[in-house]
Structure formats: structure tokens, C-alpha cells
C-alpha angles and dihedrals in degrees: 000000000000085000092057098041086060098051096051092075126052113231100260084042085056092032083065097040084058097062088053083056091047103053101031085081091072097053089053094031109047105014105049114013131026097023100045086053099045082049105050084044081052102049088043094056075049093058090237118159113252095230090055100042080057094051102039081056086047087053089053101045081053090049096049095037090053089039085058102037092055104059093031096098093046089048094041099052090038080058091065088065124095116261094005109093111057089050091060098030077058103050092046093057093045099051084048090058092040088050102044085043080045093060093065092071102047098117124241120292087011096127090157109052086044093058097049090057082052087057091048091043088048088052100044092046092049089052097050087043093054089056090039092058094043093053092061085096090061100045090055157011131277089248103049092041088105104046089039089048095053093040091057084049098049086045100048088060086053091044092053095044092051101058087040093043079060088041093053094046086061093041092057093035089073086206089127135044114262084257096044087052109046080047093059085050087054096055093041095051079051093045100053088041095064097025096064098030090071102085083050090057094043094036118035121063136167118278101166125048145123125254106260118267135199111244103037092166091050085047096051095043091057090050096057093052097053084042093050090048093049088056094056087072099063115054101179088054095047089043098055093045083064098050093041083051093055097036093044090045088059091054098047086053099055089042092060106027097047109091092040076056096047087041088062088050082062101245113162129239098260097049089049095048079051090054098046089046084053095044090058088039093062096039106064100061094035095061090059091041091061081045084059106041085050090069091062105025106033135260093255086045088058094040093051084044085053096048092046089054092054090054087052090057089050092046084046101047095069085067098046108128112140140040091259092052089058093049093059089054085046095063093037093065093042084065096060108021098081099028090046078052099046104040091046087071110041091043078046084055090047112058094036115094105270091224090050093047092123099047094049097043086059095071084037089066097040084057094051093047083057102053121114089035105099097035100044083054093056092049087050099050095032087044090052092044105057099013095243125108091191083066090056095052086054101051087059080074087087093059086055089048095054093027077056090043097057094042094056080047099053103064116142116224090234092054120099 
């Protein structure tokens, strides 16, 4: 089977899973594991207020994903020039290793300065992550894009759970102190991040790509208004971008903010560290599963499945009281979370004209570095407000509604 396996990808195909499975370790690792949990330990020792301390994460995710998204369309037009994308796909992962190792020395009680290293590493780790999108078209052919991209997406799930699976081992060990601990899993999370990106460094180059001009942000400039004007002539693609800005956004809140949530529930370590294993257990299979049920039901029908799942999490939040009642949640958000992901895109593929599918990726893609603005912004403040950051996770209810809202609206005519 492992033979097989092999022999299905090319080198410089494998060569791009592997850096999914690189870098997947930082989104489990560090967003929404080990670091919300030394943090909030952090910010505790510092006698800071739950509620705050969750806003004041909430605060950080906004600054790094605005940060990101707005220089994503200049980055990612600059990438289609020779030479150009590998640099800078370069400086952004490493300034997402040197922040998270950076994070070992910040000295005790220093949650500051501790969040401002997460911000660094978010940013880093959104700008590898644009040039590593657009250099799927190197690593393989037109007609394998779509088995190579959701093999670097199942992977990446198996390349996060297996270093946390080594850093969970250690953590209920109790061989270490808990510093001691969340620092190896540091290391760790810096150490599988280089490691497996480099066959993606030594094997994958750029194949397509446009001679260097003077003026790029004029370039790219130009290109967004053509682009802009282009869009006004199709409704139903322009009205899902703004539901799949408000629903992903939603998502990409409760994928970054749970465990500081669960932390202010007063989970421990270890049963967070349980929930979020669950959370990538269920996920995997999920996420074909939805693959699976789109073929028959359609993708909207998912998507709308998805979103109402989602409804059903924030509903569910305001009775959380015990550890069993998070990890229901838990699974239930496993169940959406990489199947919402995954059909997005491919419903977003089918209703944009097939001869325009760069161009309108490209706004695709702005909205995605966006998500879990908007959202992370509402928890903080409602969070602040009430005290209570349960409260916060239910007012995102309100991002699934209208996400729901613009995706019954964009229907195309042509779409069963």
C-alpha cells in the first residue's frame, strides 16, 4: 500500500504535499494548542481577567490576519515574476521558525511580549503559505491540480497530529516541568516546520512566471481594477465571495480562539490537548466524507450542512459546562471544519468562468487571507464586554446567518 502510495506523486508532487505537512504543524501547534494554553497560563500568573486575556488574543489573530490580507494581492502578483517567489516564500517561513523559537526565551510573566512574537510568527507563516499556494502550478501538471491539492490538504492534517501526538506523550508524561514542556513543543513545532520543508526548497522551482518589471504595485494596482470591474458582471460569483467571507471567517475564528476559550472554562492542559486530538481525528475523514456526500447531494447542499453545523456549535456554546460538553463540540467541529474548507473552493471553481479561473481566484484567496478578522474582533469585544468569552463564541452566530444568507443568494441560474 505504502508502495503504491509512493508511486502515485511525482518528486517534486511529493516534494509540495510535504510542505502541507510541514507547516500544518504550526496551525495545530501554535494556534490553537501549545501557545493558547502557555498564554493564557501566562496572562493568568500576570493577574490578568479571562475575558481580557481572550480578547486581547483575539486582538492579535485580527492584527496578523490584516497584516497578511493586505499585502496578500501585492505578494501574490509580485510571486508570478521570475526569481521572486521562492526569496520571499523563504523569508516569511523563516520568520515564522525564529518567532515561535523565539518564544522559548521571553522571560516569565512577559505576555506581551509573548504575544507580540505570536503576531510575527502568524504573519510569517501567512506569507510562506501565499507563495506556497501559488507554486502548486510548478510542482504539477493542469490535470493532477486537483488530486495533488487535496493530498497536500489530507496530509497536512497527518503531518500536524503526529508531532502533537510526540508533544502529548511528553505533556502527560510529567517527565518535564510545564515550562519545560510547552518549550520542547516549541522546538519541536520549529524543528518539523524546517525539517520537511526542505524537499520543497531542493525540489520544487518555479516553472511559470513572468519577466520582472519596474512598477509591481502599480501593476498590481491596475490589475485589481480590471479585475474589480470584471466581477461586476457576474452577481452570483461576487455574492458568494461575501457569504464565504462572513461563514469562513466564523470558522477560522473558532479554529484559533477555542482552546483560549476552553482555557477560561478552566479546562486543563491535558484535556485541551484531548479535544484538539479529537478535533484532527475526526477531521480527516470527515473532510472526504463531505467530498463524498457532494457527489450525490450536491456541493451548496454541503456547504449549507456545514454552515448549519456551525449554528448548531455557537447555539451549543452558551451550555457548555463541563469537559464532555466541549468535546462535543469538539467533534462536531471536526465534522465541518475540513469539508466547509475544501467544498468552498471547489463550488467557488464551479460557478467562475472557466477561462477567467486565475483572475478570480485571486479575490478568492484575498478573501481567505482575511478570514477570522472579523469574527476574532466580535469574541474580543463581546468577551470584554460581558465577561464572558461563551458569550463571544455565540455572537459569531450572527457571521454563519449572513455567510448562509449570501450563499442561498448566489446561485447561479445554471446550478441544480
Amino acid at each position: 500500500m505504502f508502495k503504491t502510495l509512493k508511486n502515485k506523486f511525482s518528486t517534486v508532487e511529493w516534494s509540495w504535499i510535504m510542505q502541507d505537512w510541514a507547516n500544518s504543524v504550526y496551525s495545530l501547534m501554535i494556534t490553537t494548542a501549545i501557545f493558547p494554553i502557555f498564554y493564557k497560563a501566562m496572562t493568568d500568573a500576570a493577574g490578568i481577567a479571562d475575558a481580557d486575556s481572550t480578547a486581547y488574543l483575539g486582538y492579535a489573530n485580527s492584527i496578523g490576519t490584516i497584516f497578511v490580507g493586505v499585502l496578500a494581492p501585492f505578494l501574490g502578483t509580485s510571486a508570478d515574476y521570475r526569481g521572486v517567489r521562492k526569496p520571499l516564500f523563504t523569508v516569511g517561513t523563516l520568520i515564522g521558525i525564529f518567532a515561535v523559537l523565539a518564544m522559548i526565551f521571553v522571560p516569565t510573566g512577559n505576555w506581551n511580549l509573548l504575544l507580540v512574537l505570536y503576531v510575527l510568527s502568524a504573519i510569517g507563516f501567512g506569507i510562506a503559505n501565499i507563495f506556497y499556494d501559488s507554486s502548486l502550478l510548478d510542482a504539477t501538471t493542469d490535470e493532477r491540480l486537483d488530486l495533488v491539492s487535496s493530498a497536500g490538504y489530507g496530509f497536512g492534517y497527518i503531518g500536524s497530529v503526529i508531532p502533537f501526538l510526540i508533544f502529548m506523550v511528553i505533556q502527560l508524561s510529567g517527565i518535564f516541568s510545564a515550562t519545560t514542556t510547552v518549550n520542547i513543543g516549541f522546538i519541536i513545532t520549529a524543528v518539523w516546520w524546517f525539517v520537511f520543508t526542505i524537499p520543497y526548497w531542493k525540489n520544487v522551482h518555479q516553472t511559470h512566471y513572468l519577466e520582472r518589471t519596474e512598477g509591481i504595485v502599480k501593476t498590481t494596482l491596475d490589475s485589481l481594477k480590471v479585475s474589480l470591474s470584471e466581477l461586476k458582471k457576474y452577481p452570483h460569483i461576487y455574492l458568494f465571495l461575501i457569504g464565504y467571507f462572513f461563514y469562513i471567517d466564523g470558522v477560522g475564528t473558532i479554529i484559533r480562539m477555542a482552546t483560549s476559550v476552553g482555557t477560561d472554562l478552566g479546562l486543563s492542559a491535558n484535556q485541551l490537548i484531548i479535544m484538539l486530538l479529537v478535533v484532527q481525528i475526526v477531521a480527516f475523514p470527515c473532510s472526504i466524507i463531505y467530498g463524498t456526500l457532494a457527489k450525490r447531494f450536491g456541493n451548496r447542499t454541503m456547504l449549507f450542512f456545514g454552515i448549519g453545523t456551525y449554528i448548531v456549535i455557537c447555539l451549543m456554546a452558551l451550555g457548555i459546562r463541563t469537559f464532555n460538553d466541549f468535546l462535543v463540540l469538539a467533534v462536531l467541529v471536526g465534522t465541518a471544519q475540513g469539508g466547509i474548507q475544501a467544498l468552498s473552493r471547489s463550488y467557488f471553481g464551479q460557478i467562475i468562468p472557466k477561462e477567467k479561473t486565475n483572475q478570480f481566484f485571486g479575490f478568492y484567496n484575498i478573501f481567505g487571507k482575511f478570514s477570522s478578522v472579523l469574527g476574532t474582533t466580535i469574541l474580543a469585544i463581546v468577551s470584554q464586554q460581558t465577561g464572558n468569552s461563551l458569550n463571544g463564541v455565540f455572537a459569531i452566530i450572527v457571521q454563519f446567518i449572513i455567510g448562509a444568507f449570501f450563499l442561498y443568494k448566489s446561485k447561479p441560474k445554471e446550478t441544480n
